[in-house]
Phi, psi and omega in degrees: 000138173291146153208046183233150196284171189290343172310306198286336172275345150302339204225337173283094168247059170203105206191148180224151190268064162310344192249012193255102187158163167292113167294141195241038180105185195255108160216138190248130209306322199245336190090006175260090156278000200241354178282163166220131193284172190267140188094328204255169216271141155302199254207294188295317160325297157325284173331284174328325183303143173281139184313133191103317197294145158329136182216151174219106171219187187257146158198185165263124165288173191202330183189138180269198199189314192194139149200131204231178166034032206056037171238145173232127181263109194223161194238099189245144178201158181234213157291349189272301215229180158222162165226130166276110192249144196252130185009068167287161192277114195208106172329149180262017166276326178267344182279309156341308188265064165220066170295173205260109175115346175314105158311141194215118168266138185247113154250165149192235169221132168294142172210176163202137179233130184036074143084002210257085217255155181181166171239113188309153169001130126108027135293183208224154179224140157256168177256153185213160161311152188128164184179126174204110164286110150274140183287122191317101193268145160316133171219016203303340176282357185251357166320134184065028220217159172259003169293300172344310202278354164280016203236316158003079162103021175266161201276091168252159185241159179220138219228145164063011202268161177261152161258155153217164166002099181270340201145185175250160166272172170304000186241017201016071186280162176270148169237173166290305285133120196256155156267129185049175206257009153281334201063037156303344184287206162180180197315130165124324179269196183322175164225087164262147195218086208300130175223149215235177165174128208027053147097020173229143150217158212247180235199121179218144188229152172263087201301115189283359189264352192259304196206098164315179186279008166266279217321185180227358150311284203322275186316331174303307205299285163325019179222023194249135186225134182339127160095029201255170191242135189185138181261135189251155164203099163216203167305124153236123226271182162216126192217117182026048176132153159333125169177103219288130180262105172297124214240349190191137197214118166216152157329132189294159182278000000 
C-alpha cells in the first residue's frame, strides 16, 4: 500500500527500477558488508531498538523505489538484515548515485506502519566505501510460519507458487490480477495478486513506483492466468500481513 499522494503519483517519475529483475548473486565489492564503522548499530542492534528511537546503521542500497521533492525511498540490505529507509532527505544529484550496491550510513528514526518497520521520513545519509548485491534467500518454507516477519524487507525468492483467483472483472469473471488493490485502478498503478501454497493464500504486489508498467514483472504478472505455477523474486514488504513487492516473475522450475 502507498502512503504517498495521488499528486506524487502523477508527477514523481523520476525514479529507477533497480530492482525489477533477477539479482546475479551475493557479492561484496570489499568483503566487509558484515563490518560495521563505530557508532553504527549491528543489524541484531537495530532490531532490538525500541520503535520512535534514533537508529543508525550501515546498509546496500539494493533497489530504489522513488524520489521526489528531495525525498528518496530506497530498500537497503546488509549480511545480517534489511532496512526499508522511507523518504529519506537525499538531493536528486545524490540520488543518482545510490546504484544498486552502494554503501550507505542512515540516521534516522524506526517507526512502523501496518507491520511495516522501517526508518522514516526525514532521515540523512552519507554515501561510504563498499559495494555489496545480495542474493535472493529463499523463504517459500517460511510462508505462515512467525519466522517469515525476521526476514523482513530482504531480497527474497518464492518457489512453486500457485496463482489463484485476485477478484472479478466488470462480467464477473475471475482475473488473475486486480489494478490497486480494490482493483479499482487501470494500466499503470499497483499490481496485485494472488498466490497459494499448501492450501493458504497470500496477496503479493508489483509496487509501480518500484517497477513500473515498461517492466517486464509488471506485463508477467498481466499475463498470468489462474492455476499457472511460478517462482517470484522480491522485496519483503510487510502491509498488515506479508506483502511481498515483486520484482521478477517466471514459470517454476
Amino acid at each position: 500500500m502507498k502512503k504517498i499522494t495521488s499528486l506524487l503519483l502523477a508527477l514523481a517519475l523520476v525514479f529507477t527500477c533497480a530492482g525489477c529483475g533477477s539479482k546475479g548473486g551475493d557479492t561484496a565489492g570489499n568483503g566487509d558488508a558484515d563490518v560495521k564503522s563505530e557508532g553504527v548499530m549491528t543489524y541484531e542492534e537495530y532490531v532490538a531498538a525500541p520503535l520512535e528511537s534514533e537508529v543508525v546503521i550501515e546498509a546496500y542500497v539494493q533497489a530504489k523505489q522513488s524520489w521526489w521533492e528531495n525525498k528518496a525511498t530506497v530498500y537497503t540490505q546488509d549480511k545480517d538484515g534489511a532496512y526499508f529507509v522511507y523518504n529519506m532527505t537525499c538531493s536528486e544529484e545524490d540520488y543518482a548515485k545510490l546504484t544498486p550496491g552502494t554503501k550507505i550510513k542512515v540516521t534516522g528514526f524506526k517507526t512502523e506502519w501496518s507491520g511495516e518497520v522501517e526508518i522514516a521520513e526525514g532521515a540523512t545519509f552519507e554515501i561510504e566505501e563498499g559495494n555489496y548485491i545480495a542474493a535472493a534467500q529463499d523463504v517459500t518454507s517460511l510462508l505462515g510460519t512467525d519466522e517469515l516477519i525476521k526476514h523482513q524487507n530482504k531480497f527474497v525468492s518464492f518457489k512453486g507458487m500457485t496463482v489463484e483467483a485476485a477478484g472479478q472483472d466488470e462480467n464477473g469473471n475471475d482475473v488473475a490480477f486486480l489494478y490497486s488493490w480494490d482493483g479499482s485502478g487501470q494500466d499503470g498503478d499497483d499490481l496485485y495478486f494472488n498466490v497459494s501454497l499448501d492450501g493458504n493464500t497470500y496477496t503479493f504486489t508489483v509496487e509501480s513506483y518500484l517497477c513500473d508498467n515498461t517492466t517486464d514483472v509488471y506485463a508477467a504478472v498481466k499475463a498470468l492466468n489462474i492455476g499457472d505455477k511460478i517462482d517470484m523474486e522480491g522485496f519483503l514488504y510487510w502491509y498488515e500481513g506479508v506483502n511481498p513487492h515483486i520484482t521478477s516473475v517466471t514459470a517454476a522450475k
